[in-house]
BAPAVO-476185 format. One record per residue (C-alpha): residue number from 1; residue in three letters; chain; x, z, y. Coordinates in nm, 2 decimals, padded with zeros to 4 digits. Example, Ala and Ser with C-alpha at 12.3 -4.5 7.8 and 13.67 -1.06 7.14 Angstrom:
<pts>
pt num=1; residuo=ala; cadena=A; u=01.23; w=00.78; v=-00.45
pt num=2; residuo=ser; cadena=A; u=01.37; w=00.71; v=-00.11
</pts>
This chain:
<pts>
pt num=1; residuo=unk; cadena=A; u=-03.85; w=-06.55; v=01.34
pt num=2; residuo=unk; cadena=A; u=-03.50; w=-06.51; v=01.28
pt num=3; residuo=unk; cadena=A; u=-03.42; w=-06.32; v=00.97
pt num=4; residuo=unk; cadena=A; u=-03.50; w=-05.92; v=00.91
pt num=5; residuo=unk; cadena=A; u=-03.58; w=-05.93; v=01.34
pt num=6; residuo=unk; cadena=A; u=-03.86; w=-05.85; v=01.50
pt num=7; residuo=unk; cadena=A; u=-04.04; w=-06.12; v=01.73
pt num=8; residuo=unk; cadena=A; u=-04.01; w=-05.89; v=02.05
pt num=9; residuo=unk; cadena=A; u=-03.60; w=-05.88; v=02.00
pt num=10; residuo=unk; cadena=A; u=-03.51; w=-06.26; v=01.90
pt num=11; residuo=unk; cadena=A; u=-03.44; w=-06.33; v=02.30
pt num=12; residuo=unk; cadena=A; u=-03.22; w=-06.02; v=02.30
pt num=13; residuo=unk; cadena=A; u=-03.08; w=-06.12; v=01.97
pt num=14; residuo=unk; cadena=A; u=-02.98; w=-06.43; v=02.11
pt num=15; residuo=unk; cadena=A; u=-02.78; w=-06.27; v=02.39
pt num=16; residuo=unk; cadena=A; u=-02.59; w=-06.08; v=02.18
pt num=17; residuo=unk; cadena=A; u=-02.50; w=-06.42; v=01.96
pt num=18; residuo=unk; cadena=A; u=-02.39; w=-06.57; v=02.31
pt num=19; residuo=unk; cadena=A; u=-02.09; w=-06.33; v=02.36
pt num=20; residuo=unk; cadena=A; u=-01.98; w=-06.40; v=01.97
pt num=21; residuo=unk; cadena=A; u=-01.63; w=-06.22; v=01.88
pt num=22; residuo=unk; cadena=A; u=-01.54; w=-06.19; v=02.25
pt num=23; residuo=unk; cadena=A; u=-01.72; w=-05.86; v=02.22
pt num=24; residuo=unk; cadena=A; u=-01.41; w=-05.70; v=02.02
pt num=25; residuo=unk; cadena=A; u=-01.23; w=-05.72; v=02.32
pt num=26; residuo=unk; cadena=A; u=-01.48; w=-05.49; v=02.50
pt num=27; residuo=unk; cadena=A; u=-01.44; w=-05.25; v=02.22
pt num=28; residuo=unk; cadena=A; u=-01.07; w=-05.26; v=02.25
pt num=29; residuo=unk; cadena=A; u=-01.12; w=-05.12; v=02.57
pt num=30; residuo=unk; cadena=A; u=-01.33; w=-04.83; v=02.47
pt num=31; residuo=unk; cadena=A; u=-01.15; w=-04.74; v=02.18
pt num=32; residuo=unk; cadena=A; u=-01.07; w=-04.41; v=02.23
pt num=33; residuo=unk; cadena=A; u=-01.38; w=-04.28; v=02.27
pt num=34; residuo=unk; cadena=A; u=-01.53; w=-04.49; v=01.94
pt num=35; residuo=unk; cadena=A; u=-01.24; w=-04.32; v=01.79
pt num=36; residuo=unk; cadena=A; u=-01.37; w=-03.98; v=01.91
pt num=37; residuo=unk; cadena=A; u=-01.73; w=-04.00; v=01.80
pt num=38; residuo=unk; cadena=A; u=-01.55; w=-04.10; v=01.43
pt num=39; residuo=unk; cadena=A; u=-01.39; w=-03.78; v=01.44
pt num=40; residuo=unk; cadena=A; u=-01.69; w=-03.61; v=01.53
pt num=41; residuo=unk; cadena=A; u=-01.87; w=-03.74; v=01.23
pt num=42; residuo=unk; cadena=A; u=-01.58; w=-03.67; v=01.06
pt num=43; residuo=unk; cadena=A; u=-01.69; w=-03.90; v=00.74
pt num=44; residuo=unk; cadena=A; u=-01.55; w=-03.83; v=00.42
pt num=45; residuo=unk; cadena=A; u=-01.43; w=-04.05; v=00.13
pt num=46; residuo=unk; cadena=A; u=-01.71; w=-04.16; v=-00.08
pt num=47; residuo=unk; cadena=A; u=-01.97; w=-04.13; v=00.17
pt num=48; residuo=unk; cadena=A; u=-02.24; w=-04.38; v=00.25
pt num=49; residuo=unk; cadena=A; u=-02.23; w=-04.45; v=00.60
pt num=50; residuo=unk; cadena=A; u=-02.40; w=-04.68; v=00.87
pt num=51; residuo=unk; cadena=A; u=-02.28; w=-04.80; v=01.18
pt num=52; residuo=unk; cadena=A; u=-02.59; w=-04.89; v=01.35
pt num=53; residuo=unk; cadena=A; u=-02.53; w=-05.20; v=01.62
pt num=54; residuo=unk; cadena=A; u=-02.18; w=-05.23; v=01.46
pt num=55; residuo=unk; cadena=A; u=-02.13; w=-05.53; v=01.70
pt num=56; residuo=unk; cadena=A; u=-01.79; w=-05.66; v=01.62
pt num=57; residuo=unk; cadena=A; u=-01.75; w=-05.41; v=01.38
pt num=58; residuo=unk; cadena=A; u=-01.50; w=-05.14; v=01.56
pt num=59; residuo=unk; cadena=A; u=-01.68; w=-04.82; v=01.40
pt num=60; residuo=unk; cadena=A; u=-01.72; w=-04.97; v=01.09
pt num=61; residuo=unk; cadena=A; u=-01.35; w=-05.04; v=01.05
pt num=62; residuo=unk; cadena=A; u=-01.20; w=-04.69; v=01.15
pt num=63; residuo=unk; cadena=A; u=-01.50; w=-04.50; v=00.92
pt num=64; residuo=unk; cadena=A; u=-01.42; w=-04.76; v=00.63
pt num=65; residuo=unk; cadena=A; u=-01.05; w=-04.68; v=00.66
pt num=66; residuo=unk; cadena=A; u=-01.14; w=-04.26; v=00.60
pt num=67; residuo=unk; cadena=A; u=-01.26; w=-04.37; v=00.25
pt num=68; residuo=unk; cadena=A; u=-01.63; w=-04.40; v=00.33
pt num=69; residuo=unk; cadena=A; u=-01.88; w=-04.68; v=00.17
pt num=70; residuo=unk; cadena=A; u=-01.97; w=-04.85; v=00.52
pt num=71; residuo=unk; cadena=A; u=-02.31; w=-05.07; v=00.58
pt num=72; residuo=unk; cadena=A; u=-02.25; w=-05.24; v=00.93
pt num=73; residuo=unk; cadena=A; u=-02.62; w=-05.38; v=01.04
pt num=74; residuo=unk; cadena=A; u=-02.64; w=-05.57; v=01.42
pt num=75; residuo=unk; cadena=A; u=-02.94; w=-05.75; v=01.55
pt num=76; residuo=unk; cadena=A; u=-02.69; w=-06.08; v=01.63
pt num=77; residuo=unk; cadena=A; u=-02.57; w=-06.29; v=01.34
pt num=78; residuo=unk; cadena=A; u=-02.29; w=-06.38; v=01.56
pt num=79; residuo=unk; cadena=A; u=-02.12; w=-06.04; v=01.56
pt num=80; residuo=unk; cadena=A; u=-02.22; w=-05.97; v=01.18
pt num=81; residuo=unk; cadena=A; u=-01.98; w=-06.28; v=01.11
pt num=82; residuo=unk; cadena=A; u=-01.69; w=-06.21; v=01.32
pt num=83; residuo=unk; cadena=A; u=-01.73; w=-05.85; v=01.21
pt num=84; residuo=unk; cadena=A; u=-01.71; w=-05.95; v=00.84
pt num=85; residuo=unk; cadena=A; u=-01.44; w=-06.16; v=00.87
pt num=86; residuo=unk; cadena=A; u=-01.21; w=-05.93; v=01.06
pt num=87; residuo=unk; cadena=A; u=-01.29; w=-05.67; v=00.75
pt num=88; residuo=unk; cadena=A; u=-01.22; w=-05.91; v=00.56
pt num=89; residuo=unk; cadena=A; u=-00.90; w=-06.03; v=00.70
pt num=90; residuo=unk; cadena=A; u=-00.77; w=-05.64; v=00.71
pt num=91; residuo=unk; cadena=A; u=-00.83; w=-05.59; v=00.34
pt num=92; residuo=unk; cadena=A; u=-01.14; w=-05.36; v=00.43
pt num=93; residuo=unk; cadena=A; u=-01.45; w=-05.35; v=00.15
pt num=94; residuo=unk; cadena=A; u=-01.76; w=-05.33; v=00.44
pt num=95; residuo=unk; cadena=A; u=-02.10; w=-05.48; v=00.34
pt num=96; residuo=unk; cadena=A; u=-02.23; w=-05.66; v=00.70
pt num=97; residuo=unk; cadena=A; u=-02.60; w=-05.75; v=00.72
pt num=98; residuo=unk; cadena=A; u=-02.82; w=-05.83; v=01.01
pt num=99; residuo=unk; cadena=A; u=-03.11; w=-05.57; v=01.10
pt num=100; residuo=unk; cadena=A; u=-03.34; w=-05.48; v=01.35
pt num=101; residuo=unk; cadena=A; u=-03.25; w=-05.12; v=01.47
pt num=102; residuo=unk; cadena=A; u=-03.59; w=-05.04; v=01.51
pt num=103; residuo=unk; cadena=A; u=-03.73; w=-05.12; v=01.13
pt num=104; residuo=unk; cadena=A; u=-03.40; w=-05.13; v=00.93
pt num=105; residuo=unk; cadena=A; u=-03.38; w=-05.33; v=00.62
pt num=106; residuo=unk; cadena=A; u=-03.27; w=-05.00; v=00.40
pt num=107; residuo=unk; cadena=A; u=-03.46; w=-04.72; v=00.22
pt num=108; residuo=unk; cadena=A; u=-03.55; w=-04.35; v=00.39
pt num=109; residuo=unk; cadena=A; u=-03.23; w=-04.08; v=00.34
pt num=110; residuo=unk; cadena=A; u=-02.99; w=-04.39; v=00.21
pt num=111; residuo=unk; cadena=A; u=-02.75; w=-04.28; v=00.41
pt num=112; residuo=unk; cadena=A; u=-02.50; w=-03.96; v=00.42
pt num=113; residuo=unk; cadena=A; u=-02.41; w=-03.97; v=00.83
pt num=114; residuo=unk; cadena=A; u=-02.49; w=-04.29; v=01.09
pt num=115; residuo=unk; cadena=A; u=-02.29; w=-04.42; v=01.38
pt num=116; residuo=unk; cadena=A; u=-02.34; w=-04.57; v=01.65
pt num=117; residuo=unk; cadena=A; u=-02.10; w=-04.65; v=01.96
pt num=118; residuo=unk; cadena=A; u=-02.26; w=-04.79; v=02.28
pt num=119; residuo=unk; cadena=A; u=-02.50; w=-04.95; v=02.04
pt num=120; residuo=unk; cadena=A; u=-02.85; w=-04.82; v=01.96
pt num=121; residuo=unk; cadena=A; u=-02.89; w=-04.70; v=02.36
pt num=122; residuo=unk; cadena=A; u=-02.99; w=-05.08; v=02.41
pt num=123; residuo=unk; cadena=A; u=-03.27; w=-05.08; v=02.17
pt num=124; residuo=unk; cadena=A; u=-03.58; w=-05.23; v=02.31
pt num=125; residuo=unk; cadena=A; u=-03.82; w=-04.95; v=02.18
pt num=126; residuo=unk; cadena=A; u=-03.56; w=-04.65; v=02.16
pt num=127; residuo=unk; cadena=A; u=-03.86; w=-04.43; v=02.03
pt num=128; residuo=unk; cadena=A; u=-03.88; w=-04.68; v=01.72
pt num=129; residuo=unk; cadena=A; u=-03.48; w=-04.68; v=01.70
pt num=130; residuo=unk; cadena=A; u=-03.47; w=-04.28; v=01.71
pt num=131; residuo=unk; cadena=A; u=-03.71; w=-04.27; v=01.38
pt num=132; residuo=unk; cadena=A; u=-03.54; w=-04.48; v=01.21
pt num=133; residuo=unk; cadena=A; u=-03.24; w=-04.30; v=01.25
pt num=134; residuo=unk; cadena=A; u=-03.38; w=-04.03; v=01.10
pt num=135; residuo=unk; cadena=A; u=-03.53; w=-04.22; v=00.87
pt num=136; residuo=unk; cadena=A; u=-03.30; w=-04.38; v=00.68
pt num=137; residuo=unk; cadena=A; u=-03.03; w=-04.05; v=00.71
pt num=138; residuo=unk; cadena=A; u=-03.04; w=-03.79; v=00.44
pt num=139; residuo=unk; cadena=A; u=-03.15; w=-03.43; v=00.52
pt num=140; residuo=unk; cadena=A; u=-02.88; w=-03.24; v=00.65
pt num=141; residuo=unk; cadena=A; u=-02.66; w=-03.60; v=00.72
pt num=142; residuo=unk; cadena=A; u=-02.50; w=-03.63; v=01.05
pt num=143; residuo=unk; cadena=A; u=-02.53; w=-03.84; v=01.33
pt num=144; residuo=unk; cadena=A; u=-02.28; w=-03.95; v=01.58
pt num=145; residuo=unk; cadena=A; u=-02.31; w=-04.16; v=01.91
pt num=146; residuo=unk; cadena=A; u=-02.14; w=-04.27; v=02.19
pt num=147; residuo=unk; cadena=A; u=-02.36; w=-04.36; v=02.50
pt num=148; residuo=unk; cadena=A; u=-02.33; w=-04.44; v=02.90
pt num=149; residuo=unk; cadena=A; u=-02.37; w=-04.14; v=03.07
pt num=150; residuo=unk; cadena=A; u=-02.64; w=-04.16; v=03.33
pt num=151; residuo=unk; cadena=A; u=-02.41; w=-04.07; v=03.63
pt num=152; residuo=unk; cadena=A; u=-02.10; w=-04.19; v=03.52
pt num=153; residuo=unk; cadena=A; u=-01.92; w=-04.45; v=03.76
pt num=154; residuo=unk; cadena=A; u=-02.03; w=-04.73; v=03.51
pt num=155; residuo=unk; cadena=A; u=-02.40; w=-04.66; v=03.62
pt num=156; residuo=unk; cadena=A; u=-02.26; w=-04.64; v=03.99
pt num=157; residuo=unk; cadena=A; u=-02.16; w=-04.98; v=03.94
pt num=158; residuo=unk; cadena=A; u=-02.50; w=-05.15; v=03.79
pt num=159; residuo=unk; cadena=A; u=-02.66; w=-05.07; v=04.06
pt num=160; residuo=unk; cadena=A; u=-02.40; w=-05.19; v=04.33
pt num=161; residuo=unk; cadena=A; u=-02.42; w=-05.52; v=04.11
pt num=162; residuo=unk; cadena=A; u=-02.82; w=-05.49; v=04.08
pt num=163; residuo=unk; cadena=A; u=-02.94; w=-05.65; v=04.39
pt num=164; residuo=unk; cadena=A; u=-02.70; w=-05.95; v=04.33
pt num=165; residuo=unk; cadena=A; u=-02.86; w=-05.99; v=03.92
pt num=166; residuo=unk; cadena=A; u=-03.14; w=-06.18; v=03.82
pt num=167; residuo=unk; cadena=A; u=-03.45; w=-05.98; v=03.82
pt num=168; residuo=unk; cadena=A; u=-03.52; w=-05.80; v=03.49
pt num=169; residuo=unk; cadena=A; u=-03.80; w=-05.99; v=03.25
pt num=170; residuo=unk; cadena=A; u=-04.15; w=-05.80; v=03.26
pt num=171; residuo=unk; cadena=A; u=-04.22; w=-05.53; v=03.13
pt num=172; residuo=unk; cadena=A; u=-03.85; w=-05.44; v=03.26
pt num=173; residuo=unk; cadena=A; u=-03.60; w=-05.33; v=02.91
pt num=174; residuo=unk; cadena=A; u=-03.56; w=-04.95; v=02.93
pt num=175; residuo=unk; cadena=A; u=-03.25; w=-04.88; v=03.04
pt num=176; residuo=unk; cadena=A; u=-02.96; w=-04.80; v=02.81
pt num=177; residuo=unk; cadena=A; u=-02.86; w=-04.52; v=03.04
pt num=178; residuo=unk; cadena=A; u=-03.13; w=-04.38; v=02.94
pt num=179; residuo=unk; cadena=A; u=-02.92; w=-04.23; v=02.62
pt num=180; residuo=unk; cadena=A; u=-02.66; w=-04.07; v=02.82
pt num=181; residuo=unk; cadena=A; u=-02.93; w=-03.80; v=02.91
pt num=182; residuo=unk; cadena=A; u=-02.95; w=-03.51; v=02.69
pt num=183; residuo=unk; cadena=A; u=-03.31; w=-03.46; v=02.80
pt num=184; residuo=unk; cadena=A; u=-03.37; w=-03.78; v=02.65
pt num=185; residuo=unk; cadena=A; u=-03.17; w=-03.71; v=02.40
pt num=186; residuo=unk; cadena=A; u=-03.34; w=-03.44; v=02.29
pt num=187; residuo=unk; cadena=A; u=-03.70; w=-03.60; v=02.36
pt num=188; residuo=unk; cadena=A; u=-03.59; w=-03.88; v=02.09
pt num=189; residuo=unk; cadena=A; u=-03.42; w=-03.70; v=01.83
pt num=190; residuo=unk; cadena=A; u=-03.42; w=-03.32; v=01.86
pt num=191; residuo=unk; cadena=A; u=-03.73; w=-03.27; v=01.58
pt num=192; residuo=unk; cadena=A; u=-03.51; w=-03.40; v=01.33
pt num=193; residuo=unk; cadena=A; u=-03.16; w=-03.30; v=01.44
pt num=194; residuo=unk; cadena=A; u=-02.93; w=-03.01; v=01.53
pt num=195; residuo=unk; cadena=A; u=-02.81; w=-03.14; v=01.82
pt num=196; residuo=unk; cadena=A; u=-02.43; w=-03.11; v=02.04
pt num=197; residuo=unk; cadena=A; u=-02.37; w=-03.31; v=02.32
pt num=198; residuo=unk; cadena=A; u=-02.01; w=-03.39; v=02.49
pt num=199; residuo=unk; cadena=A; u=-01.94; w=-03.54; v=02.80
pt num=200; residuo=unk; cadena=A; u=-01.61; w=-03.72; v=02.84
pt num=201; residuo=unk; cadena=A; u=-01.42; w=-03.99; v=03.00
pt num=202; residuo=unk; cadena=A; u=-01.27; w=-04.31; v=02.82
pt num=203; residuo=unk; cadena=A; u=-00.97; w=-04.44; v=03.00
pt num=204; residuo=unk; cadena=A; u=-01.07; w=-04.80; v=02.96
pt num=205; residuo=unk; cadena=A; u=-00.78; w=-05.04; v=02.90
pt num=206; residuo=unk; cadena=A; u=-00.78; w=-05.32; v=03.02
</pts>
């Protein structure tokens, strides 16, 4: 088993090590709205935070630049290392380890605020994710994240591309669309947070 990952999420762990640093380019083209959900969390200098399924470490960057003591924890070993090195590279003190979102390797209310940018929606058991959000956030921390709205015209476009993809393992991964519904929202983590919901459009660049 590969370190601090659950058996269930090595073969997703491993698609996430395929893509490797490409991923920052991705990021680059959603930056505005990772920067957004950093000024919503609005983190403050001194403050622990994590970015949850930091992937090439975009979050964790613009939080760590605020002042905030960043933890950055991915399932892929892949991203953690070009996400380290780009920290490293752009004088930025971030502590990078690999973890499973759904049993992170840190204690309950260790955190002031987490983040989480078109990250955690791909969990494989997002009621597992949800508590450990919770979990591991102090009482009365914050939470930001930035997911795929369910009707937005990137869904439109899985399922133009869906009957041309290979067919889904079984039992099918629940969708990370999923997150973008403030039903579900609510269903996952409304017990133990005040929640606010936005909608908004990123103008992707290419």
């Amino acid at each position: 088993m590969m370190s601090g990952i659950q058996a269930h999420n090595e073969k997703p762990a491993s698609v996430w090590n395929s893509g490797g640093g490409r991923y920052d380019e991705i990021s680059r083209g959603i930056a505005d709205s990772i920067e957004h959900c950093v000024l919503r969390l609005d983190p403050k200098p001194g403050e622990k935070v994590l970015d949850l399924a930091t992937g090439t470490g975009w979050s964790s960057r613009l939080v760590a630049r605020r002042g905030a003591q960043v933890t950055g924890a991915d399932i892929s070993s892949e991203l953690i290392a070009f996400a380290a090195e780009r920290a490293k590279a752009e004088g930025l003190n971030i502590t990078y380890q690999v973890g499973d979102a759904e049993k992170l390797p840190f204690a309950d209310s260790e955190f002031d605020a987490v983040i989480s940018t078109c990250g955690v929606m791909f969990a494989s058991r997002p009621e597992a994710a949800a508590a450990e959000l919770a979990r591991v956030c102090r009482k009365g921390g914050r939470m930001a994240l930035t997911t795929w709205l369910s009707d937005s015209n990137l869904f439109k476009m899985f399922m133009v591309m869906k009957p041309y993809m290979p067919p889904p393992p079984r039992p099918a991964p629940p969708s990370p669309f999923e997150w973008g519904r403030t039903e579900r929202i609510t269903e996952l983590l409304a017990k133990d947070f005040d929640l606010a919901f936005e909608k908004g459009l990123s103008q992707a660049v290419p």
